[in-house]
Backbone as JSON, one array per atom type, in Angstrom:
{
  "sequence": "XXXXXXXXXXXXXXXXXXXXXXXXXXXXXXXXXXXXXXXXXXXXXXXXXXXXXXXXXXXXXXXXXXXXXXXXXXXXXXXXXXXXXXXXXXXXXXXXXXXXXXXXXXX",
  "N": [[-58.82, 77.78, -98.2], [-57.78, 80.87, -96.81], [-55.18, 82.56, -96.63], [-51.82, 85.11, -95.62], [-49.3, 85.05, -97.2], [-45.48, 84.91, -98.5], [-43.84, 85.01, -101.64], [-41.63, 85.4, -102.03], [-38.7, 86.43, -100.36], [-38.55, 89.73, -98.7], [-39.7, 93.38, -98.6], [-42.62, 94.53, -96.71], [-44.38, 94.51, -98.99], [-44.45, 92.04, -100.49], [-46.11, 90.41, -99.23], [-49.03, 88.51, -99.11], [-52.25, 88.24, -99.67], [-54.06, 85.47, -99.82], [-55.37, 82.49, -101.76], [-55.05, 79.26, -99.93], [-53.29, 75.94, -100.11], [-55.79, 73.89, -97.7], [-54.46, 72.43, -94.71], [-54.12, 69.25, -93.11], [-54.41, 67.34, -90.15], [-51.73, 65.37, -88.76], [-50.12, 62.52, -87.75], [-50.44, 63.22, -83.95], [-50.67, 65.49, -84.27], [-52.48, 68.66, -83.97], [-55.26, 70.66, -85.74], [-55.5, 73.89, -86.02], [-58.53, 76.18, -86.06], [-57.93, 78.99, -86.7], [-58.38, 82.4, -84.79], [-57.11, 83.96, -83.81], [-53.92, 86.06, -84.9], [-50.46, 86.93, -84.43], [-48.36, 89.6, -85.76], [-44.75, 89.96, -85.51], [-41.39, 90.87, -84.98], [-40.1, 88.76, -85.57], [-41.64, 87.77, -87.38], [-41.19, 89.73, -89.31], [-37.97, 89.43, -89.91], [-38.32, 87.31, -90.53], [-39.8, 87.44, -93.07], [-38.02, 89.53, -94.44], [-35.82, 87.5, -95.1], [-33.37, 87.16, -93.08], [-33.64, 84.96, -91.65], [-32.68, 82.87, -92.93], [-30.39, 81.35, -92.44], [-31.08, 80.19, -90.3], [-33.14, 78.98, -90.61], [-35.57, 76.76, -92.95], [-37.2, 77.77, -94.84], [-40.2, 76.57, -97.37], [-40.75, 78.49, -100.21], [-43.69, 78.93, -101.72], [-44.33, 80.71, -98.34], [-45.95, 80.41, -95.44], [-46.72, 82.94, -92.68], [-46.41, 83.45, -88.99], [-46.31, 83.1, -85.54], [-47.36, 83.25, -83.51], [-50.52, 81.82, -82.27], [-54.36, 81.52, -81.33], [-57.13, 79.96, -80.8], [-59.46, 77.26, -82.17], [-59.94, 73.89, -81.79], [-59.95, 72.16, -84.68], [-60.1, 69.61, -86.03], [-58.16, 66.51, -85.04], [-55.43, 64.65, -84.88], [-54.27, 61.36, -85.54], [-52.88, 59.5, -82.61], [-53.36, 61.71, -80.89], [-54.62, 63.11, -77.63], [-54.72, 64.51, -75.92], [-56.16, 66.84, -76.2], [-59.28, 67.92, -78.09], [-61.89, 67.89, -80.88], [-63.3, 71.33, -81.19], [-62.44, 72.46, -78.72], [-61.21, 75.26, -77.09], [-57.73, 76.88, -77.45], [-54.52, 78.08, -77.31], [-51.32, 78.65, -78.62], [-47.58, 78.7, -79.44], [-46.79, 78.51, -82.69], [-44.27, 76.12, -84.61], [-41.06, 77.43, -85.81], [-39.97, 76.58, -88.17], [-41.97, 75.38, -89.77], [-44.75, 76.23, -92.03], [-46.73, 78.87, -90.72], [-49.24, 80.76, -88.69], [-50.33, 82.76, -90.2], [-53.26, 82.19, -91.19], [-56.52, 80.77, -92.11], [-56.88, 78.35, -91.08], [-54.58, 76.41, -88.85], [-52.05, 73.85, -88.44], [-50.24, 71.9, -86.52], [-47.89, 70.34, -84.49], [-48.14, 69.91, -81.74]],
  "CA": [[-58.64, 78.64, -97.08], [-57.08, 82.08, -97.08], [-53.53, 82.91, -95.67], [-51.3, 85.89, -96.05], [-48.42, 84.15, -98.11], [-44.37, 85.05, -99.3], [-43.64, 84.05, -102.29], [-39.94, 85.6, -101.92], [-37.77, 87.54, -99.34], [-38.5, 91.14, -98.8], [-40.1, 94.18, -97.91], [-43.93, 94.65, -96.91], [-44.84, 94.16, -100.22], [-43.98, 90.65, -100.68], [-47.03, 89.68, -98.7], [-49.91, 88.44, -100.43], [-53.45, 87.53, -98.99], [-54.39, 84.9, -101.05], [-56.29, 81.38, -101.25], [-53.89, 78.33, -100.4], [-54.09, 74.65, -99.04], [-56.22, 73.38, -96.49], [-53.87, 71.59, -93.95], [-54.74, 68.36, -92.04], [-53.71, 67.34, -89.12], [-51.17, 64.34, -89.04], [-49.74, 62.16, -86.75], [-49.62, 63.83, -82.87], [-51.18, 67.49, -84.37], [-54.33, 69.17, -84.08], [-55.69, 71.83, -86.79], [-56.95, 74.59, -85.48], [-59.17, 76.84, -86.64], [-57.33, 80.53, -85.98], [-59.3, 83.21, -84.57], [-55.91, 85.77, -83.73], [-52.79, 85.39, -84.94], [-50.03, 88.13, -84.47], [-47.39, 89.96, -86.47], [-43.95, 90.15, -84.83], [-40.15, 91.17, -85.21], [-39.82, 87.27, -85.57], [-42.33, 87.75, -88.68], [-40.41, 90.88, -90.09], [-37.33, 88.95, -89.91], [-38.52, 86.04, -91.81], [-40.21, 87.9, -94.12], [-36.66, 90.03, -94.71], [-34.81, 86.61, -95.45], [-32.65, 87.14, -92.78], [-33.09, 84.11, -90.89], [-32.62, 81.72, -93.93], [-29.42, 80.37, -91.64], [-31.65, 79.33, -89.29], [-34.91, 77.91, -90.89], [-35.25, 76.47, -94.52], [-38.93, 78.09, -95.42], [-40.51, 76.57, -98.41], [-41.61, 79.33, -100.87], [-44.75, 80.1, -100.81], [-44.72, 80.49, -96.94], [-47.11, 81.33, -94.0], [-45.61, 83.66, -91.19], [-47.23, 83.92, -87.68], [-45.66, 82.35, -84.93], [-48.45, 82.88, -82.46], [-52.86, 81.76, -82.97], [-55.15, 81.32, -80.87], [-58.14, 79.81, -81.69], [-60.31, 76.78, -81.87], [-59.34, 72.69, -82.32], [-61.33, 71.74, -85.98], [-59.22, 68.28, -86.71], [-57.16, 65.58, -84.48], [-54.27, 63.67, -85.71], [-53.87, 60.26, -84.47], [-52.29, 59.73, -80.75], [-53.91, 63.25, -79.53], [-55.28, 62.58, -76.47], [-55.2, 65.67, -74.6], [-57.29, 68.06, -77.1], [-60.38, 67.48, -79.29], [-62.54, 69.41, -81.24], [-63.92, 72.5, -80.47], [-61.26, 73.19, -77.29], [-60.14, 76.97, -77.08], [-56.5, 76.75, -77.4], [-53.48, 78.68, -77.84], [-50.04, 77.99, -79.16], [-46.74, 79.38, -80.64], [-46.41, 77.49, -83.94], [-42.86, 75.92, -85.1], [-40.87, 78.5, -86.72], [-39.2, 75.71, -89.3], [-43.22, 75.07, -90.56], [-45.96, 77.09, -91.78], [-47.25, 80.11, -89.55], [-50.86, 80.95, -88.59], [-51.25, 83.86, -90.51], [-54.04, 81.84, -92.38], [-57.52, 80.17, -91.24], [-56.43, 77.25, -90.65], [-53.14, 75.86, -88.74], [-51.6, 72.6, -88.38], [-49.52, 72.39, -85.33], [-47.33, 69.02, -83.43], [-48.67, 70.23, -79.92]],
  "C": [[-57.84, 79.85, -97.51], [-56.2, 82.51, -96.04], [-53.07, 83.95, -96.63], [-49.63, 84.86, -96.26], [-47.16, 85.45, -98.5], [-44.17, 83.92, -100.26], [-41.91, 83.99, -103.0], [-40.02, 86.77, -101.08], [-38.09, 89.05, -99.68], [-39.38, 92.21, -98.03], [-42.04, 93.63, -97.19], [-44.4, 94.22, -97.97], [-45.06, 92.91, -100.85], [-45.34, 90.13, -99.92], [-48.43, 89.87, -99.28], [-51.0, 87.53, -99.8], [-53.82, 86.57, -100.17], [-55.08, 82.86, -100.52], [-54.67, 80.4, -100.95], [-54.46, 76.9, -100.04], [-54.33, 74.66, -98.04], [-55.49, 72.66, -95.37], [-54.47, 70.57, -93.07], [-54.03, 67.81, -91.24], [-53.01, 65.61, -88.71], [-50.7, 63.61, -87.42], [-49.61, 63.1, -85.21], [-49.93, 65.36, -83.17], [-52.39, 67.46, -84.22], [-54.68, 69.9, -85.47], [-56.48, 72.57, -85.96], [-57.28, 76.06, -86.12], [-58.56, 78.71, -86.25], [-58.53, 81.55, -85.77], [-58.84, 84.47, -84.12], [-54.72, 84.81, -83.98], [-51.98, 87.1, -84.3], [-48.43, 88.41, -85.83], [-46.21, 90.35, -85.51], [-42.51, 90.44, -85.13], [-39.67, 89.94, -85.6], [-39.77, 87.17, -87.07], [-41.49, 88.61, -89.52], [-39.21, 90.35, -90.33], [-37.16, 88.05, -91.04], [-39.0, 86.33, -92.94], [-39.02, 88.4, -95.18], [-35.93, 88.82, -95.21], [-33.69, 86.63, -94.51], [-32.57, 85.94, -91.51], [-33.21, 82.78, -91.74], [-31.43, 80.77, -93.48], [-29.99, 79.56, -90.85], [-32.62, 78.39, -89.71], [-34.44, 77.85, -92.56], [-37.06, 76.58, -94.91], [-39.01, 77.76, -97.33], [-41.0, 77.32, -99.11], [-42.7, 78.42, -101.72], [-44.85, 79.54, -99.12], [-45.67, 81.48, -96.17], [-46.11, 81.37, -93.18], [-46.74, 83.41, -90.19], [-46.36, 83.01, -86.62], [-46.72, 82.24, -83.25], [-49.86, 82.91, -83.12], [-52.7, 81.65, -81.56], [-56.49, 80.95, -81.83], [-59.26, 78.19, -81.67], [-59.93, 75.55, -82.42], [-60.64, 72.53, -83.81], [-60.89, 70.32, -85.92], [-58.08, 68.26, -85.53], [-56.63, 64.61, -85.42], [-54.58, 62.24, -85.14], [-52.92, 60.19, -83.38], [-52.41, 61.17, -80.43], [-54.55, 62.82, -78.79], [-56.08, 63.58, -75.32], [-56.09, 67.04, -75.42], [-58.14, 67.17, -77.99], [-61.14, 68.53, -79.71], [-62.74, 70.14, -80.5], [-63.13, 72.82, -78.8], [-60.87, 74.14, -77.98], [-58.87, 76.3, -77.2], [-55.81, 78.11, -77.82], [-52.13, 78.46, -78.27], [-48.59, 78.71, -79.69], [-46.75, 77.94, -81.51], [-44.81, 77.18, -84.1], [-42.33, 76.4, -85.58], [-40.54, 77.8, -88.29], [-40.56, 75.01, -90.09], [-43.91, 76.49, -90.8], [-46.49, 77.62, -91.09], [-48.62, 79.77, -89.63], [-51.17, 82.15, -88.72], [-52.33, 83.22, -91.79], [-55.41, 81.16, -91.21], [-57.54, 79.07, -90.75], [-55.07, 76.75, -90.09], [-53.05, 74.27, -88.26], [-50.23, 72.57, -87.32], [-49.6, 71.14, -84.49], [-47.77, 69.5, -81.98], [-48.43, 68.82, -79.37]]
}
């Protein structure tokens, strides 16, 4: 799959479209297929390193903190989504974003 990726703290530049892993969807998550994500002061932030007090992002990380987009993959105990449901979501800030085609997301 292809996500825009840090692979350290910093400007614009630091971001890097590139292939990465596929994520699947674990206990109590969905995966869903993104179809918008957005860029936000949240994102610029985290990108900057300046909320490394708050969150502990594994390098290489995905930003986005909002998708939309389409269920592909259920976890076990989902109940209330299944494939192919529209959805929308903010993602967890302390995981992987949905600036990539795929997200993985405890809903």
């Amino acid at each position: 799959m292809k996500a825009v990726r840090i692979h350290a703290y910093g400007g614009p530049e630091v971001l890097t479209y590139e292939d990465a892993p596929r994520p699947t969807a674990g206990d109590g998550e969905v995966l869903i297929r993104v179809h918008a994500t957005t860029v936000n002061g949240f994102d610029s932030a985290a990108r900057a390193g300046y909320l490394t007090g708050y969150f502990t992002y594994i390098l290489p990380a995905i930003l986005g903190l909002d998708v939309s987009g389409v269920v592909e993959e259920v976890g076990s105990g989902v109940t209330s989504f299944a494939p192919g449901d529209a959805v929308f979501a903010r993602a967890d800030p302390a995981r992987n974003g949905a600036c990539r085609v795929y997200y993985g997301s405890g809903l």
